[in-house]
C-alpha positions in Angstrom: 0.0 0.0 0.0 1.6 3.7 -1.4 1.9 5.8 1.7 -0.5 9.1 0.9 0.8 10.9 3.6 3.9 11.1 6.1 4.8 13.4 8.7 8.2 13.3 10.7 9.0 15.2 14.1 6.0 17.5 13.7 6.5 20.8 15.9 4.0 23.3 15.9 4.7 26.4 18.5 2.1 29.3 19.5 4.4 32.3 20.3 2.5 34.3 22.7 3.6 37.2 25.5 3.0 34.8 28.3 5.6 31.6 26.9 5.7 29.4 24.1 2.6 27.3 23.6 4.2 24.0 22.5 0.8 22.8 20.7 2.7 19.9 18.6 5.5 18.5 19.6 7.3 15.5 17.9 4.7 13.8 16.2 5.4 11.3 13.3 2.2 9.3 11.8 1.8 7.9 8.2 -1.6 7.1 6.5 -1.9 4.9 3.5 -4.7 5.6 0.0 -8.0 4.9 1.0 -7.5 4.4 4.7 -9.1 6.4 7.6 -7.1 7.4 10.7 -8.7 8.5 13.5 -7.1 11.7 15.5 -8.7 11.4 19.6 -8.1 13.2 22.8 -9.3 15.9 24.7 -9.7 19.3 24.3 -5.9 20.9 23.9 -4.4 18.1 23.2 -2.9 19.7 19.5 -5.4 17.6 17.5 -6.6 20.3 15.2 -3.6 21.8 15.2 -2.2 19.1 13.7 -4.5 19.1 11.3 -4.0 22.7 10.4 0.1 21.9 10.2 -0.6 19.7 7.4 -3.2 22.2 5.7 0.0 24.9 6.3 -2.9 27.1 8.0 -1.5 27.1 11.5 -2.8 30.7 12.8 -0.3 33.3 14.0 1.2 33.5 16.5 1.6 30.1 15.3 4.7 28.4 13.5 5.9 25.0 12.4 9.2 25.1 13.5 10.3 22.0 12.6 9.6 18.6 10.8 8.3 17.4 7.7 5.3 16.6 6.0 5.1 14.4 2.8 2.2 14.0 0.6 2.9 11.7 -2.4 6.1 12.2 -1.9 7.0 15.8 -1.7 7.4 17.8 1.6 4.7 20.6 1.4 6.7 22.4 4.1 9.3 23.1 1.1 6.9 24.6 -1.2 6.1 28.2 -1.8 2.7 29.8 -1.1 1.6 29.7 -4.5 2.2 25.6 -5.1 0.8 25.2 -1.4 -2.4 26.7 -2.6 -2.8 24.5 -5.8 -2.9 21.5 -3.2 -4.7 23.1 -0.5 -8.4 22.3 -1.7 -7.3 20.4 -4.4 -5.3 17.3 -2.9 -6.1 18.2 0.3 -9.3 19.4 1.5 -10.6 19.8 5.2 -14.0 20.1 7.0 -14.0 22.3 9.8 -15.5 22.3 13.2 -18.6 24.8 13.4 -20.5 24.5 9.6 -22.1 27.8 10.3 -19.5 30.1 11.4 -17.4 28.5 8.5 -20.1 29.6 6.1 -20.7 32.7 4.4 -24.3 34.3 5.6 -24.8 36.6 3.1 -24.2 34.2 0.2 -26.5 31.1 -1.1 -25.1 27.7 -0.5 -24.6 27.3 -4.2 -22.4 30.5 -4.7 -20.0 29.2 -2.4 -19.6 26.1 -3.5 -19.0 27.4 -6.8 -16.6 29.8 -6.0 -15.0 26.9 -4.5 -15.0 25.2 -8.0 -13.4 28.1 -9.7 -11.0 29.2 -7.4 -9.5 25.2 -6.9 -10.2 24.5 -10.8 -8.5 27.6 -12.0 -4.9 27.2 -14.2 -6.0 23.2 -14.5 -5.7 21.8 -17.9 -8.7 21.0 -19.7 -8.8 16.9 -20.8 -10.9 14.7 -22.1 -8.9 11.9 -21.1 -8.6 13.0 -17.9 -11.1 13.4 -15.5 -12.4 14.0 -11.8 -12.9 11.2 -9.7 -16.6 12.9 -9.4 -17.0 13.0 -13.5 -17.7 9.3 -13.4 -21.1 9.5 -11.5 -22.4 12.8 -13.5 -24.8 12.6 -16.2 -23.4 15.5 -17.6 -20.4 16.4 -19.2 -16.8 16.9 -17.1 -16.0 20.5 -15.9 -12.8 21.6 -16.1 -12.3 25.7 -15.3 -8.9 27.5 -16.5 -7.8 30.9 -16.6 -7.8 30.8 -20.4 -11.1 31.5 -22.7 -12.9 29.0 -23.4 -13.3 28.1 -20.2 -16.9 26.4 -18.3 -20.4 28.1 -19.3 -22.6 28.7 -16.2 -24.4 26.1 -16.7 -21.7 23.4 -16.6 -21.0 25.2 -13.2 -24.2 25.2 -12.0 -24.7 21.4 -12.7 -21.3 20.1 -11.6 -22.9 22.6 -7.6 -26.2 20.3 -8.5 -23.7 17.2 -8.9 -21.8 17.9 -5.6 -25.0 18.9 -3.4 -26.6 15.0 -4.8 -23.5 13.2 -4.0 -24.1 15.0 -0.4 -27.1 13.3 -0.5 -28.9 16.6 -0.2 -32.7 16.5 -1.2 -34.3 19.0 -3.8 -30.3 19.9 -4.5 -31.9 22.5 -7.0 -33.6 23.9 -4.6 -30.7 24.2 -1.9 -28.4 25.7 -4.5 -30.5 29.3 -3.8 -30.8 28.2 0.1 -28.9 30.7 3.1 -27.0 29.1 5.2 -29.2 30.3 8.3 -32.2 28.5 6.1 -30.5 24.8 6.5 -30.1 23.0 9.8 -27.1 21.9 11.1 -26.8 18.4 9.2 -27.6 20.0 6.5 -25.0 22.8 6.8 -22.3 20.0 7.7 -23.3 18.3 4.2 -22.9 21.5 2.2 -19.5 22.1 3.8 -18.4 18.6 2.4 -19.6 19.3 -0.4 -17.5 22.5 -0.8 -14.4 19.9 0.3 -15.3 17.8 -2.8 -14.9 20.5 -5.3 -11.6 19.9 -5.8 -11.5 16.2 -5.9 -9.1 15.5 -2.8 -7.5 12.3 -2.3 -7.0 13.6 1.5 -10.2 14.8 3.4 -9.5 16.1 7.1 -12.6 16.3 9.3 -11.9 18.2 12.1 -14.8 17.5 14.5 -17.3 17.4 12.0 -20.1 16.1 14.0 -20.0 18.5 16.5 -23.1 19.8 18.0 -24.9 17.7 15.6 -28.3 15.4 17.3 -27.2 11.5 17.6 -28.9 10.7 15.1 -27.5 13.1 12.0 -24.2 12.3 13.8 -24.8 8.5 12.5 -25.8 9.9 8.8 -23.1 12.3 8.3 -20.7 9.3 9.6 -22.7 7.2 7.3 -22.6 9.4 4.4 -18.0 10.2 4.7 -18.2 6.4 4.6 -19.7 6.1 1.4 -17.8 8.7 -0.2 -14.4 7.4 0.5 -15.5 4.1 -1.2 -17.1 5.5 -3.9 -14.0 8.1 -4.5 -11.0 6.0 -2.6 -10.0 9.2 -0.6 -8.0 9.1 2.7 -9.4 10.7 5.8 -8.2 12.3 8.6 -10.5 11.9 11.2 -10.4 14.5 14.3 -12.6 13.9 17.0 -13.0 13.0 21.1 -16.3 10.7 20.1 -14.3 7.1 20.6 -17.5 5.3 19.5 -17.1 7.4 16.0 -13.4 6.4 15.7 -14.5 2.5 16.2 -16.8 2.7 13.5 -14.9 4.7 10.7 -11.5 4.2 11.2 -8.7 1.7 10.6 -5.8 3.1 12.6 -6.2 5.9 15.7 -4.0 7.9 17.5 -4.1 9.0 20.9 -2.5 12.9 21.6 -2.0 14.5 25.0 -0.5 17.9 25.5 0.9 17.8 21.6 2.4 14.4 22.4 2.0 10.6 20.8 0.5 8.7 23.9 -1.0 5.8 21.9 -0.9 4.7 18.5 -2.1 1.6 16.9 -4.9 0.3 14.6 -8.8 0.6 15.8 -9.1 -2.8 16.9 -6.2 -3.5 19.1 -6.8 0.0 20.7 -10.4 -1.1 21.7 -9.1 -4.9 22.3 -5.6 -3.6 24.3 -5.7 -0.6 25.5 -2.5 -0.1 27.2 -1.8 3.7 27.9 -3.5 5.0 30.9 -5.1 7.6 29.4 -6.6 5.7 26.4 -8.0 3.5 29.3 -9.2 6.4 31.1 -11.1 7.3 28.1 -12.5 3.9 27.2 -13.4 3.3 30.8 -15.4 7.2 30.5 -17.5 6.2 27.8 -21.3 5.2 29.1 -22.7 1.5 28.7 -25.7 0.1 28.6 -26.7 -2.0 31.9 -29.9 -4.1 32.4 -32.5 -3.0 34.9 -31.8 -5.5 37.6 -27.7 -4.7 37.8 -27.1 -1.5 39.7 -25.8 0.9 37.2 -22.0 1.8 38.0 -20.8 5.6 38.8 -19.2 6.8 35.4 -15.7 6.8 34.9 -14.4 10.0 35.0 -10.0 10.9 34.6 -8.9 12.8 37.8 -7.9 16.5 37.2 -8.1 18.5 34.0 -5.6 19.2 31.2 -2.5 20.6 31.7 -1.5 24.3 31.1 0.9 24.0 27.8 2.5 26.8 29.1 3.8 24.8 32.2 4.3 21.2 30.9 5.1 18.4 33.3 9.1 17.8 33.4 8.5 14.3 31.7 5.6 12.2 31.6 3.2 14.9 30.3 0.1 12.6 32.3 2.1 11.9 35.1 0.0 14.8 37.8 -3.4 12.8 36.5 -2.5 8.9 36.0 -2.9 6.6 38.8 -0.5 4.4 37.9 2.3 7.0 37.9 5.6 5.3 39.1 9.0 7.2 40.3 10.6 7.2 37.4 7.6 9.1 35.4 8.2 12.3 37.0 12.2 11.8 36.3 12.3 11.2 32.5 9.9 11.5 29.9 8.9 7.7 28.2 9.9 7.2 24.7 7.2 6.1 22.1 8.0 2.6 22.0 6.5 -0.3 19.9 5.4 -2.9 22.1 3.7 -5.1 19.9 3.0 -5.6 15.6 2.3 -1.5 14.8 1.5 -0.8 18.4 3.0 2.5 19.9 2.8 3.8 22.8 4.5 6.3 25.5 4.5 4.9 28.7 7.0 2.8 31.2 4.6 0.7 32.1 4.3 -1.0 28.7 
């Protein structure tokens, strides 16, 4: 399996008047065509961060200082603004938290998504023999924008919008296209913004908590629905979320981050089968079961203290002040991220 994406000794800093906010720090991962890898922790923990290091739209004060990032080969954090941009949206494409603070209020759903299609399909060479992953399962003909005459009529663009809002899975997508954002609910916002990500035919979609604040239920359908469209268009996602019953039913491989560090990293199954950080099994243990009516139902789980201050890291263990298995030597040296089984990483001396 071609690796899609590497990334090597990932730092990402936040300098700020107070200290230096060490969001990422050292983090290597790798993720394969077609596979889903799942990005879990809490709040802080430099999971959207991360996310936004491999996008190259870390906020200021915000600066990867060091590491490397390969996709298909090439280290984007070599590449000027200008290339950047032809893969941001293009190759790469990302879904971000909130749906409707990322999208435009005083524009219809279907004039942002086709801005999206010019902006990411201008200077792109117009073939016949080559076409979107998307042209396959249009009716209509393939639409390919460039800077040159000659380029799409309206009412390609307007069809390939129509295209995009179906393969959402929206309903009436005709209808939508003319539709505010403040006249669709929040599954239905979350849908357009994937569709937006689409335009540009990624092979890599990042979803950076994209069933937040959504009901249970469109939670299940938007999961449902990035499921399909990976098979149906073999792309790779990047999953980023704190919902561990999401990442059991979408991803292959997960990783486990705590204060910008590695703590666990392995696939889905032995995560959920092994769980051998004692953080992962804090959260495991923290999710809620289901319990007949004649067994007393047990207190929840819940991990002592809160989240560090990045500006005041532990000395080494970066859990040590919350785990309850902390030993002597956690609070002397930091644990390396070791491999103690087949693709099974983790930080801790205990393992």
């Amino acid at each position: 399996m071609e690796k899609l994406l590497e990334v090597k000794d990932l730092r990402t800093y936040f300098y700020t008047d107070d200290g230096i906010i060490k969001a990422v720090d050292g983090v290597d991962f790798s993720l394969d065509e077609g596979e889903t890898l799942g990005l879990v922790g809490e709040s802080g923990c430099g999971k959207s961060v991360t996310a936004l290091s491999i996008m190259n739209l870390v906020p200021s004060p915000g600066k990867i200082v060091e590491g490397k990032i390969y996709f298909k080969g090439r280290n984007l954090l070599n590449l000027d603004e200008e290339e950047t941009r032809k893969i941001r949206g293009n190759e790469i494409s990302m879904i971000f938290q909130d749906p409707f603070t990322s999208l435009n209020p005083v524009f219809t759903i279907g004039e942002q998504i086709k801005e999206a299609i010019e902006v990411h399909s201008s200077g792109r060479a117009c073939s016949a023999t080559k076409s979107s992953k998307l042209d396959h399962y249009s009716s209509g003909p393939p639409v390919c924008l460039s800077q040159t005459s000659g380029g799409a009529t309206k009412e390609q663009v307007f069809n390939r919008v129509v295209e995009l809002l179906k393969l959402v899975e929206l309903p009436f997508p005709e209808q939508y296209y003319r539709y505010y954002p403040h006249q669709l609910s929040g599954g239905m916002q979350q849908r357009a913004m994937i569709a937006m990500a689409l335009s540009g035919n990624p092979s890599l979609l990042i979803a950076d908590e994209p069933t937040t604040a959504l009901d249970v239920t469109i939670q299940t359908q938007i999961i449902k629905l990035l499921q399909r469209l990976q098979a149906r268009l073999n792309m790779s996602i990047i999953l980023v979320t704190h919902n561990l019953g999401i990442v059991d039913e979408i991803a292959k491989s997960v990783i486990v981050m705590y204060l910008g560090r590695i703590m666990e990293y392995t696939s889905t199954e032995d995560l959920f089968k092994n769980p051998t950080h004692p953080y992962t099994q804090g959260l495991l243990n923290a999710i809620p079961g289901v319990h007949s009516e004649s067994k007393e139902v047990p207190r929840l789980y819940v991990i002592p203290g809160t989240i560090g201050s990045p500006l005041n890291l532990p000395k080494a263990c970066r859990f040590y002040p919350r785990c309850e298995k902390r030993m002597k030597i956690c609070l002397q040296e930091e644990p390396p991220l070791k491999e103690v089984a087949t693709n099974h990483l983790v930080r801790c001396w205990l393992a």
